[in-house]
N, C-alpha and C positions, 0 to 999 in steps of 0.2 A: 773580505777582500779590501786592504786599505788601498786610500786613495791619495798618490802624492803627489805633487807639480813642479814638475824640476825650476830651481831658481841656480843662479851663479853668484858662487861667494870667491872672494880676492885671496887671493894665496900669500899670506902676509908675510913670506919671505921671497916677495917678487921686487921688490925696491919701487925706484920712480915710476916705473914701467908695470905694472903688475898685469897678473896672468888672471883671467877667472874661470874658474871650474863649473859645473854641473851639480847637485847636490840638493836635498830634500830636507824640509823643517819637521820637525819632527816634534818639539814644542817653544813654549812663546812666554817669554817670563820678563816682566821689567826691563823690556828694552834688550832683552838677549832671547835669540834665536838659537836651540840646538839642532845641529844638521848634520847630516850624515854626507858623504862622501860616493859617488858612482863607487859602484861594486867593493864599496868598500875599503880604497888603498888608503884611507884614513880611520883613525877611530871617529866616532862622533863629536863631535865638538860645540862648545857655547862660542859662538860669535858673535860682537855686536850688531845693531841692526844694520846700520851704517856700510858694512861690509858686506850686507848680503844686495841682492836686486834681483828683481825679476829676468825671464830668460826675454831675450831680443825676440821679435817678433819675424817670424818667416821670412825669409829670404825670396821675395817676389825671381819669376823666371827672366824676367825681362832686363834683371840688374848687370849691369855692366858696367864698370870703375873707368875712369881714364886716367891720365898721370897724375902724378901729386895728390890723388883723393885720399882721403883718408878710412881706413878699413879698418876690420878686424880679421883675423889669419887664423884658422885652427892652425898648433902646432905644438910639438912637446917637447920635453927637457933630456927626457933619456927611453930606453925604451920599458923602465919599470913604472913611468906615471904615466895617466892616461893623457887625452889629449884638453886644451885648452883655449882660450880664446884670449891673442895676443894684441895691440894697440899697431897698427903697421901707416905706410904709405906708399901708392902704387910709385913704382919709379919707371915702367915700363910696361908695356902692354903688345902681346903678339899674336897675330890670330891665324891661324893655318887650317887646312882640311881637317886636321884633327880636334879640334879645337882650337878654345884663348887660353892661354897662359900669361902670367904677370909675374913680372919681376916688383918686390917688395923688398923694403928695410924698416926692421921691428924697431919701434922707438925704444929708450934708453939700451940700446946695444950698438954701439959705433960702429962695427964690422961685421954686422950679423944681419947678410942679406940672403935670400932665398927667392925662387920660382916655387909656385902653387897656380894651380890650377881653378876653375872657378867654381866646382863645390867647395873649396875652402876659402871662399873669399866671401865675407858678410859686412852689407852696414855695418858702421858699430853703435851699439845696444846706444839709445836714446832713455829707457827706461829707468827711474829716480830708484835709490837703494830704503829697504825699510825705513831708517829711519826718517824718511818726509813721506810715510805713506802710515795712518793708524790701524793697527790691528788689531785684533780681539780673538778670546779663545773662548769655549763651554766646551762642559763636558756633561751630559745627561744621560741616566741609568736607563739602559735595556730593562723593560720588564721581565721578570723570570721567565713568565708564560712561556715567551719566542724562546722555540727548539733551536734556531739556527739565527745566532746575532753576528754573527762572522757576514753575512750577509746585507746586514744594513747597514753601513758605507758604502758600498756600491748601487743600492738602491735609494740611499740620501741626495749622493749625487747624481747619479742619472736623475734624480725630480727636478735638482735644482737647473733654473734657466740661465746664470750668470756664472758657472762654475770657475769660469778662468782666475774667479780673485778669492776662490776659494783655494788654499794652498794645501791643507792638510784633510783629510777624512778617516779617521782608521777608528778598530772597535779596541779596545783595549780592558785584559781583565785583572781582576783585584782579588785575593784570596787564596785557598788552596785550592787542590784537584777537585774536593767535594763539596763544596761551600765556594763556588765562583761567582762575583760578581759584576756582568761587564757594563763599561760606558764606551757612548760614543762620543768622539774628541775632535772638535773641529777648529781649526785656526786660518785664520783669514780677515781681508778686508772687514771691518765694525759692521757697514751695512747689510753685508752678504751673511756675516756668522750671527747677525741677529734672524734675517729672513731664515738661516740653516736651522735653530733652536725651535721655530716656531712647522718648521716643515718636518723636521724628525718626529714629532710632537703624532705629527698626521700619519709618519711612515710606520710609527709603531701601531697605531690603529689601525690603520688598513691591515700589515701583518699579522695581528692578530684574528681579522676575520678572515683575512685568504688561508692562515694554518688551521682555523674551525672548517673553513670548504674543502682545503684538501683532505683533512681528517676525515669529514664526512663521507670523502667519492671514497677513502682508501676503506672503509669501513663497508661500504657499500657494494666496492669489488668485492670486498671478503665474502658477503652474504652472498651476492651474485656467485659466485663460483662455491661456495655451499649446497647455494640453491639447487646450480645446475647438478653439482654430484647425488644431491637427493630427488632430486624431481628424474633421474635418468633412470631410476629404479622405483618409481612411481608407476601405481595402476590409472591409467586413463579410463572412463567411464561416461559414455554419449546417453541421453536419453531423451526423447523425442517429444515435444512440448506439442499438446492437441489445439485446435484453434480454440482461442477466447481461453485457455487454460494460463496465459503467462499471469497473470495477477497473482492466480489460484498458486503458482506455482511459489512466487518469491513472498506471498505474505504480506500483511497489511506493515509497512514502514521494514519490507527486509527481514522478517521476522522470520521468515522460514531458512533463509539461506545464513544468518545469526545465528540459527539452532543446529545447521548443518555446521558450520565451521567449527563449533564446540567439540563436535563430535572427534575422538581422538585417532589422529591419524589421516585426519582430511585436510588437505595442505592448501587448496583452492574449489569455491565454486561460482561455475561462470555462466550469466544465460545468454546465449546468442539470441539474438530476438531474429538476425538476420536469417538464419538457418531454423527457427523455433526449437532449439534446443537444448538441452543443459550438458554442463563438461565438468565431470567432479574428476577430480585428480587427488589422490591418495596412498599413502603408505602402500595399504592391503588392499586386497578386494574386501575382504570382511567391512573397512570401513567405508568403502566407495558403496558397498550394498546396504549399509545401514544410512544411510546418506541418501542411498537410492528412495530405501522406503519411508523417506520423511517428504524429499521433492517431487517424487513422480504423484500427480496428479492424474487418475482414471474418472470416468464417465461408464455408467452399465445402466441399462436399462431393463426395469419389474415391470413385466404388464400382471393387470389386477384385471378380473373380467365387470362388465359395469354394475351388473344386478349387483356387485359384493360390493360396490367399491363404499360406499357409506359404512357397512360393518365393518369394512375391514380397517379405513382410516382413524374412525371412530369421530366422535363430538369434536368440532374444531382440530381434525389433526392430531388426537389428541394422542393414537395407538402409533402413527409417525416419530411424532416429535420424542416420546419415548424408545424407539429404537433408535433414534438420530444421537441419541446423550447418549447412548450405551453404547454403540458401539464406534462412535467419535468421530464418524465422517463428516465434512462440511457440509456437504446441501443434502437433500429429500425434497423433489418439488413435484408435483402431478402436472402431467397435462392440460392444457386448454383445451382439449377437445379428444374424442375417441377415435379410436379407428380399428379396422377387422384384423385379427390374426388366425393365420391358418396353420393350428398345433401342428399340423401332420406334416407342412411343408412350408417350414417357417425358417429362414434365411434371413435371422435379426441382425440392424448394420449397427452392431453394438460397439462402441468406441473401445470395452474391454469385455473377457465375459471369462469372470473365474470359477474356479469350478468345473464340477462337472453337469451339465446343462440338461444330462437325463434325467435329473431330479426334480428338474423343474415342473411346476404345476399344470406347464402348456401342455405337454405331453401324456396327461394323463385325466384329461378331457377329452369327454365322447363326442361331442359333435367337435366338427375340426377346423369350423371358422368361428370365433367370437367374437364380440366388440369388446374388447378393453379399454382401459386407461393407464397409460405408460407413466411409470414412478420415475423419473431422474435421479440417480446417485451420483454422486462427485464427492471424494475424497481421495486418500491414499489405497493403494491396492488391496493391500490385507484388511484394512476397516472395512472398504466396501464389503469385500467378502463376507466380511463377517453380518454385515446389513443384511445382504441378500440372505445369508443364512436365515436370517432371524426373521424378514419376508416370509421366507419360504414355509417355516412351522408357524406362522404366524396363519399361512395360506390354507395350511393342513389342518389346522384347528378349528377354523370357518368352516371349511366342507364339512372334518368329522359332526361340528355341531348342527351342522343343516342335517343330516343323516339320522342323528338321535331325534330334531324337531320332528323330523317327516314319521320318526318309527311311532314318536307317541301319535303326532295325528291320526296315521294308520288304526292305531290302538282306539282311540274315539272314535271314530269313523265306525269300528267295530262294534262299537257299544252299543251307540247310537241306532246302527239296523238289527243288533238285539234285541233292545227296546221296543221299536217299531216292531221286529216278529211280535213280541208278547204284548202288546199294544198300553206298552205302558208312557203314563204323559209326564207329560214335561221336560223332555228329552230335546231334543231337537224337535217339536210341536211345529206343526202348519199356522199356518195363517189363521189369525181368526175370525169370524166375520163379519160383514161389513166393514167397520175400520180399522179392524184386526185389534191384536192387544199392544200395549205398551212393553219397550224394553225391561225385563224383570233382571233381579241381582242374584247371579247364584247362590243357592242355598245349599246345593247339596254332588259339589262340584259340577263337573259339564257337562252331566247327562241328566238334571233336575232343571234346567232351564226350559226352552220353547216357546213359543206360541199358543197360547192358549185356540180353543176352537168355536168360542161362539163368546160374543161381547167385544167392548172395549177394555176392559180388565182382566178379559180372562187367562192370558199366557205373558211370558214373558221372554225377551230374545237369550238362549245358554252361551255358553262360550265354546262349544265343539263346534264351530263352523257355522257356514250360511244355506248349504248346500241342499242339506237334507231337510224336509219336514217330514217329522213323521205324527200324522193326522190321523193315522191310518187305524181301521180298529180289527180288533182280534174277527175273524169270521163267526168264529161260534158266538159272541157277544155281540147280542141289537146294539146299535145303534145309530144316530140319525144323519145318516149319508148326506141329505140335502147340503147339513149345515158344510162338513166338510169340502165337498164337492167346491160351495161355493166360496170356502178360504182357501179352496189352489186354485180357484180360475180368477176371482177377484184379487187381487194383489192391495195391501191396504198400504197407505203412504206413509213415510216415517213421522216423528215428532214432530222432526219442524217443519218440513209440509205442515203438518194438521197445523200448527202452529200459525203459519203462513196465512195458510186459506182461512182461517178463523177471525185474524185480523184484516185480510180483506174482505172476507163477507160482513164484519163490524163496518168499517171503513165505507162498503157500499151504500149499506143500508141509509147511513146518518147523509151520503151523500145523494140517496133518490128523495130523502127525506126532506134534506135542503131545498133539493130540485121541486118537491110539491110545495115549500111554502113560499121559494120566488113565483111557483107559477099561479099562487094563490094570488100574491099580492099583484103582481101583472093586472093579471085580472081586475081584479076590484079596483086597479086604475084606471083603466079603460073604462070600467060602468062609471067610472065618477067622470070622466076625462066628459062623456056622452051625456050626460048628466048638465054639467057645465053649460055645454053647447047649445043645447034645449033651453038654460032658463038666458044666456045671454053674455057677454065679453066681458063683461064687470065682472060677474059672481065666477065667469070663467077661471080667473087669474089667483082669486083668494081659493077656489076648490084645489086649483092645481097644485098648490104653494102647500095648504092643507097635506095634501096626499104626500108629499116629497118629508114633511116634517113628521108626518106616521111614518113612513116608509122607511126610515132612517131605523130606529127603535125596534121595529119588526128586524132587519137584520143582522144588529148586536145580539138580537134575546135567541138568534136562530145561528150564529156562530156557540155562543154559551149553550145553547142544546145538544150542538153537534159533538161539541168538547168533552161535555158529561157524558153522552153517549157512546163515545169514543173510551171517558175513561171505566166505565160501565161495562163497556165490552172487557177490554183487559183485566176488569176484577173480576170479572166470570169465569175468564179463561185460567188465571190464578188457582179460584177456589175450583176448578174442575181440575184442574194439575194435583191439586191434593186430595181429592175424592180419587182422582183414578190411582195416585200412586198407594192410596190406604186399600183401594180392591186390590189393586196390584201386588200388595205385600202378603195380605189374606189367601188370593189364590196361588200365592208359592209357597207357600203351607199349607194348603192345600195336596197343593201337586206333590207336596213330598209326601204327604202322607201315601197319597195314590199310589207313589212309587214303588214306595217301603213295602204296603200290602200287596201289589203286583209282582212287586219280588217275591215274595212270601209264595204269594198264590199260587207261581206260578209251574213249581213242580205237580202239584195236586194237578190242576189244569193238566199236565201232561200224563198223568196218569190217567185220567178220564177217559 
């Protein structure tokens, strides 16, 4: 949108008197101005500067001529030229209700006087004609970039603040239709058309980041109205966030809701923390549910009863932390503390519980309240599942094996009061007597062990239980009851009792020992002390002093007694550790032999 500011150039067929017209610069070369003409009733024309001048400045409201002033007159020559600004002087002046009107006569026309009224009456122009005024032109290249250069001329000048002595502003282009190249052309006052080169400068920069910002919004409605026609055929999907679950839900650094948005077809996910919930928005539902089983974080709770809970965790967690990798859930954590469940009327406030819960182990316990210990799960829904799965035969495998433990014990239990019928030893064997026998190593699995029945060597403890002794002898076969009798009534103490008591009866001893040779020495102080007193206060003080420098010597040499005594006990007790465990080993080969022939025996026996 060019920008032009009408000046008045002389009508160089006006004579002495001339006319000036209205009319726009349009360029600026060596002292000549080309200007165009109001609406064009001339072609364009070079005139010199000289002939052009700026337009007269406003016609204040307050102006009123009186005679003989001297004015300017719009008026015209015919009615094909437009109107003009003529050189006049008032000759008259009249003013009525209607207005003033003045009577005027235009200089260089002797008979050429008129009324006009006072919008056609103006000071006349004070303003000096180009040539005592210096002007300057530029002309600088629009960058391609800008879509719309038709536009920065009128944005050149609206910046500038002194526009008035700016005359010309227009874009102007150079080339053909497809290869255009335009500038902007400025001509005006030197100082003004230099601050104009240096402000364009600026207007092309700025326009170039307002057409990046409108690009951007226009780009931006686009998607927006994309958006809205895809998201209006989108499945919505809520899912309900548990407390303390929101961490669980979004992933350490976003990580889960990253893995969700990958997913194809998942267009947004959002967590309200306000409402604890999540809002997956998606193509399908197929994708909003796979989306689903990656965010939803559940909680279920495994009671384990407490007698199992050591076999069933195993060493450090160890039968845990192996279903936890396999079947991928985040947590497995046990309780701090136990508490009762009642299988038969159990109403668990499970945060989820998948599955069908008849399978479960609670219900299939005979007594109906237990003390358990509750497993925490925390992952995703179908992992968990699959945990508890894998709990739950984990649960069943425990029982079955406690049920095969119990059938063999059963099984020995059996042996062992077979044995006892046929009165064969080293089975599970009584007590022996007096201080019974020593634990023996089975020789001939768990029904060659026992208790021997009379010695300290003579049985040893078998591995089928503690329950039974069988001491007991065949009826038809003598044998000596006393001793018997008296290894089930006397109970003999284990190793380390004997063990125990052996080193405190050592430890006694050396200390009553001690005790009679402080109370030796005691003693023989006293008889000296008395001694002393009898011959006199002299001899008193060298006996005393005497007895104090024995008395010293006597109880170093009776700590080193006690010491050896002490280590004397312990080498005793050693070499008796090894005398009993070499009886020890002889009478379980013994006892098997007994066995072996008692087995043999002991059909003939029953044919007898």
């Amino acid at each position: 949108m060019p920008i032009f500011r009408d000046v008045e150039v002389v009508d160089p067929d006006g004579g002495d008197s001339p006319c000036y017209y209205e009319a726009k610069i349009h360029d600026f070369k060596g002292g000549q101005l080309l200007v165009s003409y109001q609406n064009n009733w001339r072609d364009p024309k070079w005139m010199d500067a000289s002939e052009v001048r700026k337009c007269a400045p406003q016609t204040r409201n307050d102006f009123s001529p009186n005679a003989q002033d001297p004015v300017e007159v719009k008026a015209r020559q015919g009615e094909d030229e437009p109107y003009g600004w003529w050189k006049a002087k008032i000759l008259a002046k009249s003013t009525s209700d209607t207005g003033t009107l003045y009577m005027v006569h235009f200089e260089g026309w002797d008979d050429y006087d008129d009324v006009v009224g006072t919008e056609d009456v103006r000071p006349r122009n004070p303003n000096k004609n180009f040539s005592e005024i210096k002007l300057d032109k530029f002309e600088i290249q629009v960058p391609k970039a800008l879509r719309e250069p038709s536009n920065l001329d009128y944005a050149l000048d609206k910046d500038m603040r002194h526009p008035s002595t700016l005359y010309s502003i227009y874009t102007k282009a150079v080339g053909d239709e497809n290869n255009k190249t335009y500038y902007i052309v400025c001509i005006g006052e030197a100082a003004t058309v230099k601050k104009a080169r240096l402000l364009a400068k600026m207007t092309f920069k700025h326009q170039l980041e307002k057409q990046a910002l409108v690009k951007g919004v226009s780009e931006a409605q686009k998607r927006l109205q994309i958006q809205k026609n895809k998201l209006s055929s989108c499945k919505v999907l809520k899912l309900p966030i548990l407390d303390g679950m929101t961490g669980w839900v979004i992933g350490k650094k976003g990580s889960h809701i990253k893995k969700a948005l990958k997913i194809k077809g998942v267009e947004s996910v959002k967590v309200d923390d306000k409402e604890q919930q999540i809002i997956i928005v998606a193509e399908t539902m197929e994708a909003a549910r796979e989306a689903q089983e990656l965010l939803e974080i559940v909680k279920s709770i495994f009671p384990i009863p407490s007698e199992m809970f050591g076999r069933f965790v195993g060493t450090g967690f160890k039968n845990i932390e192996e279903i936890k990798q396999e079947s991928e859930v985040m947590q497995i954590r046990a309780a701090r503390k136990e508490r009762m469940l009642d299988s038969k009327n159990s109403n668990e406030d499970d945060a989820w519980a998948p599955g069908n819960e008849d399978d479960d182990w609670a219900d299939s316990i005979e007594p109906s309240v237990k003390s358990v210990i509750d497993l925490e799960i925390v992952g995703n829904p179908s992992k968990v599942e699959a945990a508890r799965m894998m709990l739950s035969v984990r649960m069943k495998h425990i029982e079955e094996s406690l049920d095969i433990l119990h059938s063999r014990r059963s099984i020995y239990q059996q042996m062992d009061n077979l044995q006892s019928e046929y009165g064969i030893q080293g089975g599970r064997g009584g007590r022996g007597g007096a201080r019974g026998g020593r634990r023996g190593r089975r020789s001939g699995g768990r029904a060659t062990g026992g208790r021997g029945a009379g010695g300290r060597g003579a049985g040893g403890r078998g591995a089928g239980g503690r329950n039974k002794k069988s001491t007991e002898t065949p009826k038809d076969t003598p044998k000596d009851t006393d001793e018997g009798e008296a290894a089930k009534t006397e109970p003999t103490p284990r190793s380390k009792t004997r063990r125990r008591r052996r080193r405190n009866r050592g430890s006694k001893s050396a200390a009553a020992e001690s005790k009679n040779v402080n109370e030796t020495n005691e003693r023989k102080h006293e008889e000296s002390k008395q001694q002393t007193n009898k011959k006199g206060p002299e001899k008193s003080e060298t006996a005393e002093s005497a007895t104090k420098i024995d008395s010293k010597p006597q109880r170093k040499n009776t700590r080193r007694r006690n010491k050896k005594r002490s280590q004397d006990t312990s080498q005793k007790t050693q070499n008796t550790k090894g005398i009993e465990a070499k009886e020890s080993g002889s009478n379980q080969e013994k006892n098997t032999k007994q066995s072996s022939e008692a087995i043999s025996d002991a059909p003939k026996e029953a044919q007898h």
